[in-house]
C-alpha positions in Angstrom: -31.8 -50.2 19.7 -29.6 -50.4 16.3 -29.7 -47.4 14.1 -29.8 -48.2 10.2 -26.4 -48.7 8.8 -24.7 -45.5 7.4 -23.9 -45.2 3.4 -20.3 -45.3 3.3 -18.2 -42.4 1.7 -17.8 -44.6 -1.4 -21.6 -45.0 -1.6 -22.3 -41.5 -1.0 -20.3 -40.1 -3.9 -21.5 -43.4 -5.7 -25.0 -41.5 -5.7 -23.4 -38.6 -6.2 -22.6 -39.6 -9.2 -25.2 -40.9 -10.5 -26.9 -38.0 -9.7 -24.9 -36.1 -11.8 -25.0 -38.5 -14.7 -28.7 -38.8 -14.4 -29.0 -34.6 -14.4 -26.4 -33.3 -16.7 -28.6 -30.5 -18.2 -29.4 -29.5 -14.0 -26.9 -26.8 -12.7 -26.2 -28.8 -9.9 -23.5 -26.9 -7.7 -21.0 -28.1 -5.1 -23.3 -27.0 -2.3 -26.5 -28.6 -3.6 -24.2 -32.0 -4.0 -22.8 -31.8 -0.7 -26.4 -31.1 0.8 -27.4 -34.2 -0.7 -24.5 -35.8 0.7 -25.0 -34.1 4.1 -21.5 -33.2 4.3 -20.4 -29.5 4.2 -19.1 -28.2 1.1 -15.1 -28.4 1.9 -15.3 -31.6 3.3 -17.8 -33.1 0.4 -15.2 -31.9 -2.1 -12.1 -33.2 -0.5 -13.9 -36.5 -0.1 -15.4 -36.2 -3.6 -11.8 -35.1 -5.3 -9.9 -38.1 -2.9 -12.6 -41.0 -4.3 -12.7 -40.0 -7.6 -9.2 -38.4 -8.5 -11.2 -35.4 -10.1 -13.2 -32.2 -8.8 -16.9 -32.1 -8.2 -16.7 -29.3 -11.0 -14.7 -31.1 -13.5 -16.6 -34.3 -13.0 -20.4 -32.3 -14.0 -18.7 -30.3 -16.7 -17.2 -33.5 -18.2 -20.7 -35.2 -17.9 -22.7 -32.6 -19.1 -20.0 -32.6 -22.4 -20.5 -36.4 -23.1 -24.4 -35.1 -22.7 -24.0 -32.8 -25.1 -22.0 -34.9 -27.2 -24.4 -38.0 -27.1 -27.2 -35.2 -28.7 -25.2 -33.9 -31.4 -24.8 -37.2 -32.4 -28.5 -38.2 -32.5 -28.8 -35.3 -34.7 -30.3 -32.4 -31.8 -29.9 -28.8 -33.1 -27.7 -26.3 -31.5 -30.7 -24.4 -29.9 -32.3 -27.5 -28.6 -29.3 -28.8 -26.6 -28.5 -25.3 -25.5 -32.1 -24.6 -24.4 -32.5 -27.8 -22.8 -28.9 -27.1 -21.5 -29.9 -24.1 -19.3 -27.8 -22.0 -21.7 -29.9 -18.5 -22.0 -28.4 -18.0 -25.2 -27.2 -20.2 -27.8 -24.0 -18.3 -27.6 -23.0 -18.8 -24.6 -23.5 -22.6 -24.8 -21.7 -22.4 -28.0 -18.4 -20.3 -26.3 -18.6 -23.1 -23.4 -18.9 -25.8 -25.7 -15.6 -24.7 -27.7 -13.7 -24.0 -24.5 -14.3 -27.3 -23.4 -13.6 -29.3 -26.1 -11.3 -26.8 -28.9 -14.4 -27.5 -31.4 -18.1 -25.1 -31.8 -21.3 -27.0 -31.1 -21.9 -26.8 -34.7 -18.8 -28.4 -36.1 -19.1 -30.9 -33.8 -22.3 -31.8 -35.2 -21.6 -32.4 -38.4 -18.5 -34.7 -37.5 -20.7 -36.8 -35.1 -23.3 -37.5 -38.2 -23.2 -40.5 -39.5 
């Protein structure tokens, strides 16, 4: 009796990723990506860190900034992406905007108009 073949590691945290860049506004944390994966968290995120070169958490931070980038520059307000974000307060999606990229939300926005 043959089983069905097994995803590979490379395929798992292949649809990992995709995940990820198909959900950037989710809060999708290292145990719900390595549930998906079926792997436990430490070993998902040694696998995930060893295919990729970068952390599960800098890998969803980085996606969910070229999100956020990608709707300032089809004109989205502040409040919308930060809503749609997760962000309970456009504050607070405004501080994490600027500590991960040096520039506020707002700023941005008017330099990513054409």
């Amino acid at each position: 009796f043959m089983d069905e073949p097994q995803e590979t590691p490379e395929q798992i945290v292949r649809t990992v990723q995709d995940l990820i860049e198909t959900h950037p506004d989710n809060s999708l944390s290292l145990e719900r990506l390595a549930a998906f994966a079926g792997y436990s968290k430490y070993h998902f995120h040694r696998l995930f860190r060893d295919l990729t070169g970068e952390t599960i958490h800098a890998y969803v931070t980085r996606k969910k900034v070229e999100h956020v980038w990608a709707l300032l520059k089809i004109g989205y307000s502040c409040n919308a992406i930060a809503k749609e974000m997760g962000f309970g307060a456009l504050s607070s999606f405004s501080r994490w905007f600027k500590d991960h990229t040096g520039v506020a939300p707002s700023q941005a926005r008017l330099k990513s108009r054409p």
